[in-house]
C-alpha positions in Angstrom: -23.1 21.3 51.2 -23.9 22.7 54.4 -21.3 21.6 57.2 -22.8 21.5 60.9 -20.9 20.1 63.8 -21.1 19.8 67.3 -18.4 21.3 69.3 -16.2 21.8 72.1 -18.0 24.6 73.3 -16.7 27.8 76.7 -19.9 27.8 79.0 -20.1 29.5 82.2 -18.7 26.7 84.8 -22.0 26.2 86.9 -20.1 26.5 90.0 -22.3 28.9 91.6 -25.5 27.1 90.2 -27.4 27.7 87.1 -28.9 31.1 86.8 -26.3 32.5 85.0 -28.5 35.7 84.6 -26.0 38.4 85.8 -23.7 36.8 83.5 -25.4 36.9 80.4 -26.0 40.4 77.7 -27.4 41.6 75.2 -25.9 41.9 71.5 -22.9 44.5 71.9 -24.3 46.3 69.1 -26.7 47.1 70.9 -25.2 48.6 74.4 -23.8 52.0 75.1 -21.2 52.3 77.6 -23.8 53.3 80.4 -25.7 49.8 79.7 -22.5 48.2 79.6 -21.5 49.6 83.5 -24.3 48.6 84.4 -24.3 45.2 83.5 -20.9 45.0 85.1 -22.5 46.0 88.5 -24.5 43.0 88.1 -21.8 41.0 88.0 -18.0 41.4 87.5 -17.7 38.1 85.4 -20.5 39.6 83.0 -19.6 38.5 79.3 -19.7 42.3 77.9 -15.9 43.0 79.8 -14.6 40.4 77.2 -17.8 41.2 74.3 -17.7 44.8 74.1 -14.3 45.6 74.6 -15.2 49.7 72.9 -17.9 51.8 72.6 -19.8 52.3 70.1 -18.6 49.5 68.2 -19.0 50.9 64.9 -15.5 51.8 64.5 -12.2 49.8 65.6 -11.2 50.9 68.4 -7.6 51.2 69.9 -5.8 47.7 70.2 -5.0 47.7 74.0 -9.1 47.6 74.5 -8.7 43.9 72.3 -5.8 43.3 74.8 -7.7 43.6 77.7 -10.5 41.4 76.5 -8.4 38.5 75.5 -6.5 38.6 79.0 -9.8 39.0 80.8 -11.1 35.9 78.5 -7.4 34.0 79.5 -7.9 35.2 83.7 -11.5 33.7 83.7 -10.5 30.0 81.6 -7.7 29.9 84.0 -9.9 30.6 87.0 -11.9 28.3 86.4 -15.2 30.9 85.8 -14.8 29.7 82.5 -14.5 26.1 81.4 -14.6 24.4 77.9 -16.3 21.0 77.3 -14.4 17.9 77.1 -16.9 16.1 74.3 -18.3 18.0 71.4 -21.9 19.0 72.0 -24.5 20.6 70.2 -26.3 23.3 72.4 -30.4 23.8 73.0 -30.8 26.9 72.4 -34.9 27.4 74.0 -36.3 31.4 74.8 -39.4 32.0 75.9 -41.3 35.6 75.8 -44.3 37.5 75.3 -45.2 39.8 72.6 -48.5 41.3 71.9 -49.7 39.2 74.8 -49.3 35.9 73.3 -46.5 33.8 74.4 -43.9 32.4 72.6 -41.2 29.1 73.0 -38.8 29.9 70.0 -36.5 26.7 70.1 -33.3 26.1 68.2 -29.8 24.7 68.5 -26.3 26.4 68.7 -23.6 24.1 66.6 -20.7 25.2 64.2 -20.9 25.8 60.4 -18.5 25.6 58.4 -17.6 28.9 56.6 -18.0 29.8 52.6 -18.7 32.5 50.2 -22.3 33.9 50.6 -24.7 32.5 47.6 -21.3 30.1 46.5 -23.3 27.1 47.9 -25.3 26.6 51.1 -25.2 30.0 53.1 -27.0 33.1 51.9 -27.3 36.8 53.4 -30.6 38.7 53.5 -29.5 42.1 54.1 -26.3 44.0 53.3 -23.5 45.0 55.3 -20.8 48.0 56.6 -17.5 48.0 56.9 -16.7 49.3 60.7 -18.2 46.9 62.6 -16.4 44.2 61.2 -13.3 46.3 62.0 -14.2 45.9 65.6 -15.2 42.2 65.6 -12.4 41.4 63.7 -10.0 42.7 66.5 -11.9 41.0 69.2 -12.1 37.9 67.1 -8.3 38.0 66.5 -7.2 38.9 70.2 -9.9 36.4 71.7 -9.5 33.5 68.8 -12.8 32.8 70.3 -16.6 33.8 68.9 -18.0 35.5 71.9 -21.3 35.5 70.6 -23.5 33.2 68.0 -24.6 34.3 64.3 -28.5 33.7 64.1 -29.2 31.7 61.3 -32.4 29.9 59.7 -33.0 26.7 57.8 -35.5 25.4 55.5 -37.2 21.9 57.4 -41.6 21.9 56.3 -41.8 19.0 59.0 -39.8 20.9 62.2 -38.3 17.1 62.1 -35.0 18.1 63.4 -35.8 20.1 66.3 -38.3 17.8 67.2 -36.0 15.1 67.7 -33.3 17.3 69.6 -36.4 18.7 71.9 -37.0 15.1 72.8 -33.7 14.6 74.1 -34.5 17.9 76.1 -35.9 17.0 79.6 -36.2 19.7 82.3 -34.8 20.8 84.3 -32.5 22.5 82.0 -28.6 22.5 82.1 -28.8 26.4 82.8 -30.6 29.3 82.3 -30.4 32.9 82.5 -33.1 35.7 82.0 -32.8 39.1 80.0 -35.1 41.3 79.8 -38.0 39.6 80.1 -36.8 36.6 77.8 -36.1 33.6 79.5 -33.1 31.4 77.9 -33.0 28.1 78.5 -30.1 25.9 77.6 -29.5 22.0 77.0 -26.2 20.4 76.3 -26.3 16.9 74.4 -23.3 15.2 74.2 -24.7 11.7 72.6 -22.3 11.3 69.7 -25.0 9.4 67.5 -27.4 12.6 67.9 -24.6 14.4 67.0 -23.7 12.2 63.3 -27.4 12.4 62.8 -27.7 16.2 63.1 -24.7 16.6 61.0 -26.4 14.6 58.3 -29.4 16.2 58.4 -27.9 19.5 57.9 -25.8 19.0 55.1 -28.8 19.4 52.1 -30.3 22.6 54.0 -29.9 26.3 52.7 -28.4 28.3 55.5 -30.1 31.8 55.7 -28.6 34.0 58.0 -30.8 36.2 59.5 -29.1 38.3 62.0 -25.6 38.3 63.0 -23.9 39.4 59.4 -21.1 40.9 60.5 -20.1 38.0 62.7 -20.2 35.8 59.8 -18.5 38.1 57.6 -15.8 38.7 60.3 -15.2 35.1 60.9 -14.6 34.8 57.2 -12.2 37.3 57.6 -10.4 35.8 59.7 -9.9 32.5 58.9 -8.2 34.6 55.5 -6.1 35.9 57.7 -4.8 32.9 60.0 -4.3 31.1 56.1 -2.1 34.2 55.0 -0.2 34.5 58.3 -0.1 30.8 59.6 -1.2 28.5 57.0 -3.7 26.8 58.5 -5.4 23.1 57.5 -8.8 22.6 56.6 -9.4 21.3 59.8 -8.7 24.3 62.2 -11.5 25.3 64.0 -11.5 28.9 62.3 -12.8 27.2 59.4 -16.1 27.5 61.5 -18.4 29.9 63.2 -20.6 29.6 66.0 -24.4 29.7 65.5 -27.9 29.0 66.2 -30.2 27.4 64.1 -33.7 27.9 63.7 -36.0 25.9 61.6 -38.2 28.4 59.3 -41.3 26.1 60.7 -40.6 27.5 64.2 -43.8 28.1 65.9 -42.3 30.5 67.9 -40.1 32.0 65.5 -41.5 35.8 65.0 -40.4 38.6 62.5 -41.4 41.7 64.0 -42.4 45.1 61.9 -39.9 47.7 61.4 -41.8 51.4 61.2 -40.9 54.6 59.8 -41.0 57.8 61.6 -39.7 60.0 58.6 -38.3 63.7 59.3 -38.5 67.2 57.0 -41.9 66.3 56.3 -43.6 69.6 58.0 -45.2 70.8 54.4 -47.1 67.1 53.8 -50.4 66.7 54.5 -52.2 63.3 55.0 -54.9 64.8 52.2 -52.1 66.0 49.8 -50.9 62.3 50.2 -54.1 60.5 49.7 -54.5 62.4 46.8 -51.0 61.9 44.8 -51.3 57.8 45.7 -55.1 57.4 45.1 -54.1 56.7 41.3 -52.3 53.1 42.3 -53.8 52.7 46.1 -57.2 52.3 47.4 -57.1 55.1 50.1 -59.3 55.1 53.5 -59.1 57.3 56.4 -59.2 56.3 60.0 -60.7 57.9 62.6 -60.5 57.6 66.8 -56.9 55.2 66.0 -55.3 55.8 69.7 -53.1 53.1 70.4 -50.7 50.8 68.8 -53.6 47.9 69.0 -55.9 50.3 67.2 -53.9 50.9 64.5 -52.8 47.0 64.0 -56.2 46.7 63.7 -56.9 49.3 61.4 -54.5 48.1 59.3 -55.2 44.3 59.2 -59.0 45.2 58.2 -58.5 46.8 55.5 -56.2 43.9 54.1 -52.7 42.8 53.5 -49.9 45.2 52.1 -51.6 47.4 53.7 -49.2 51.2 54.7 -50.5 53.2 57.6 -49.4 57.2 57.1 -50.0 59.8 60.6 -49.1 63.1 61.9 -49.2 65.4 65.1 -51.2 67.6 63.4 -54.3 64.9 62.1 -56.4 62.8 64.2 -56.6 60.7 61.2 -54.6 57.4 59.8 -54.4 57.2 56.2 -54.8 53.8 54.9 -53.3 52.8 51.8 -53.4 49.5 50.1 -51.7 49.0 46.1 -54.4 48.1 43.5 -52.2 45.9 41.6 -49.0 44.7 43.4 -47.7 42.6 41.1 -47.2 45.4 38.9 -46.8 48.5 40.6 -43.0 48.0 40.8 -42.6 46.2 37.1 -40.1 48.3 36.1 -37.7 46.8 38.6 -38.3 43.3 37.5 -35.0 43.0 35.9 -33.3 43.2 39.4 -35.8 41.9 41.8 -38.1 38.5 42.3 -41.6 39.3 43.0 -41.6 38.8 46.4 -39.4 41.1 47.0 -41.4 44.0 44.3 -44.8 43.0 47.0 -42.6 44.0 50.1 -44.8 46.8 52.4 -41.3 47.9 53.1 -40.2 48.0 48.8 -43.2 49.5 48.3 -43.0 52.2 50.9 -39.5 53.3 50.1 -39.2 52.4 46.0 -42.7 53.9 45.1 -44.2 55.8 47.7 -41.2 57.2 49.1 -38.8 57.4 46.2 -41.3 58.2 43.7 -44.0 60.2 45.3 -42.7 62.4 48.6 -39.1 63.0 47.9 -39.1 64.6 44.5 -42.8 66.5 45.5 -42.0 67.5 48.9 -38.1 67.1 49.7 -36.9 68.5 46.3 -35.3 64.9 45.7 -33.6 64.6 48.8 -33.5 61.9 51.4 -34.6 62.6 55.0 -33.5 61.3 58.1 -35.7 58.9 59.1 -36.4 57.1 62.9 -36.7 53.1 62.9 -38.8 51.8 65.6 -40.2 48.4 65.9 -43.5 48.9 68.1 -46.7 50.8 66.7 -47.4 52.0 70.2 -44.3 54.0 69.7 -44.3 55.0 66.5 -47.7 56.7 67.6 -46.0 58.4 70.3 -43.1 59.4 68.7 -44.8 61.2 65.7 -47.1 63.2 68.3 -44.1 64.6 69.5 -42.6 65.5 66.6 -44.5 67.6 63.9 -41.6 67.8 61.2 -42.5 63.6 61.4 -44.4 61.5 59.1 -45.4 58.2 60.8 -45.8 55.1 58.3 -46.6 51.8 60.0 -45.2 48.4 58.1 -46.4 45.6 57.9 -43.7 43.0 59.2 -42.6 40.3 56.5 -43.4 36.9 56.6 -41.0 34.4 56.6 -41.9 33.0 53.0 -41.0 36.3 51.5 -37.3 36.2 53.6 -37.1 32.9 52.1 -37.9 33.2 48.5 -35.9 36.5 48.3 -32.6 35.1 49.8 -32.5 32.0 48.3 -33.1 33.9 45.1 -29.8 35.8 45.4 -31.3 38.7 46.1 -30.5 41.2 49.4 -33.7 42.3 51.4 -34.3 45.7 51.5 -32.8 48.0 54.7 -34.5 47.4 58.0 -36.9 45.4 56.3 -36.5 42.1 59.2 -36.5 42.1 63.1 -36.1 38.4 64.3 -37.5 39.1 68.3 -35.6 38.4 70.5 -32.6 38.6 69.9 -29.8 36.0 71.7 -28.5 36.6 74.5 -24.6 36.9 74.6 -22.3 34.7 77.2 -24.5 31.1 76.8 -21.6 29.7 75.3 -18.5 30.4 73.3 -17.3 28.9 69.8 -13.5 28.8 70.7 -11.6 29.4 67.3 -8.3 27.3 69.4 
């Protein structure tokens, strides 16, 4: 059973009004140490001096960085820059943006869950995980006993009941906002205590899916282990919990963007040597006069779904290519995977195409650095400039398929999800205290 509770949540204290823009960041995993300066000129009270306490975060870094953060986090609580509600609340959570010029509200609320094993009963992952930057977080997590930032997390509700009944609670003008690059976030605090039962109760039957923020989730997981080993705490601590924001899967504004592939050592391929080694289990098309990352979208939603998009510097053309018979072209891998995931552009691309066509013809069996990028336009551009490249557009996956696949058990395949935007750090803390 799923356990979501208001809490007593660290905001910004609203002293200085409520544009708390120069206050708010990015994901740290995200940030150099130039991005992080600079956000700091913005404003010396900017959550990344306590949020990103070393660069890169991918490794631990030394412990007198931690140190600093959790007396920078003490300073601002006892400065008053920071304050902590007196009530439990549950948080609107609202960010509005535009993508592909259409604009989107993507609306959701940030509350406590309670923490258990992945797949042991209501949470699930979608995508596997590293070791060193739960080192990091787990410092931070154990100097600040605070999470700095929110895992993102989705649950199943066909109706978009619940967030409809919060959102009616929610009248403007907000309790504060703040804007990050180019994403406004809006933010509503509701205290009522029978909004809160209700919410809880709601909750409890969903499947939690979390969809980005793994390594927070694993990290708080860790340690809560480690305050039970040490201290012996009761199943009431508030480390039994992690901060999050829910979204409802029936989100209108909720939008999975594509991950492309701009794949190196591919200098001996030609778009024609490819077309012919896949025409066997593809229908194959070129494209001519495809100039932009419009073009190309368009290319490859005419000529239908599951559609792969191949380019080079050296060819004017796109090659188009589509699977026959998708339901069977990765049968042999039934034993381990659901369907859904087999018909994945991105299992397809890098278990058939990939795995079983350009690395043992061209590559000798090896594996090749390859570029992630999350726009066509600059997929495009990036492969222009690079001849060793071979550009494949993906199609992004729907939310049905995240779905099925991780409440199956099953782990999505690497960078096959990008949840735009992401949230914005500093809108409030989950204080583990």
């Amino acid at each position: 059973m799923a356990v979501v509770e208001a809490f007593k949540g660290i905001r910004y204290s609203l002293k200085d009004g409520t544009d708390i823009s120069d206050k708010i960041a990015p994901p740290y995993d995200v940030l150099s140490e130039a991005d992080k300066q600079k956000l700091l000129s913005r404003s010396e009270y900017n959550i990344v001096a306590i949020d990103l306490p070393h660069t890169p975060p991918k490794t631990a870094g030394p412990l007198e960085c931690y140190q600093r953060s959790a007396k920078i986090f003490e300073s601002w609580l006892d400065d008053g820059i920071l304050v902590r509600d007196e009530e439990p609340v549950v948080y609107l959570y609202q960010q509005r943006f535009t993508y592909n010029d259409r604009e989107y509200v993507r609306r959701g609320f940030i509350a406590r869950l309670r923490i258990e094993e992945f797949g042991s009963g209501s949470v699930f992952p979608h995508e596997k995980t590293y070791g060193g930057p739960k080192e990091d977080r787990l410092l931070l997590t154990k100097y600040t006993r605070a999470n700095i930032s929110q895992v993102f997390c989705l649950f199943d509700d066909q109706t978009n009941e619940i967030t409809k009944t919060l959102y009616n609670r929610a009248k403007y003008p907000p309790t504060y906002i703040g804007q990050l690059d180019n994403v406004v976030n809006e933010v509503w605090t509701l205290g009522d205590r029978e909004l809160c039962h209700w919410l809880t109760n709601q909750m409890k039957n969903r499947k939690i899916l979390i969809a980005d923020g793994h390594h927070r989730y694993d990290t708080s997981r860790m340690y809560r282990d480690y305050l039970r080993e040490t201290e012996g705490m009761d199943e009431n601590h508030p480390a039994n919990y992690v901060g999050c924001m829910f979204v409802s899967m029936s989100e209108p504004g909720l939008a999975i963007l594509p991950t492309h592939r701009c794949i190196f050592s591919m200098k001996k391929i030609s778009l024609d040597a490819l077309a012919e080694k896949l025409a066997d289990k593809f229908d194959i098309a070129f494209k001519e006069n495809v100039n932009t990352g419009a073009d190309l979208e368009r290319a490859v939603s005419d000529f239908g779904a599951l559609t792969l998009a191949f380019f080079r510097a050296d060819d004017k053309r796109v090659l188009l290519a589509r699977p026959k018979d998708a339901d069977n072209l990765l049968a042999d891998l039934a034993d381990e995977y659901i369907l859904h995931w087999r018909k994945l552009p991105v299992a397809i691309l890098h278990h058939y195409v990939l795995e079983r066509i350009i690395y043992p013809q061209w590559l000798g069996g090896q594996t090749p650095t390859i570029e992630y990028l999350h726009l066509a336009d600059e997929a495009l551009e990036f492969t222009k400039s690079n001849p060793d490249v071979l550009g494949v557009y993906v199609p992004a996956t729907p939310i049905k398929a995240v779905r099925n696949i991780s409440l199956a058990g099953q782990l999505m395949p690497q960078k096959s999800t990008f949840f735009y935007p992401k949230l914005a750090t500093g809108l409030v803390i989950h204080p583990l205290f």
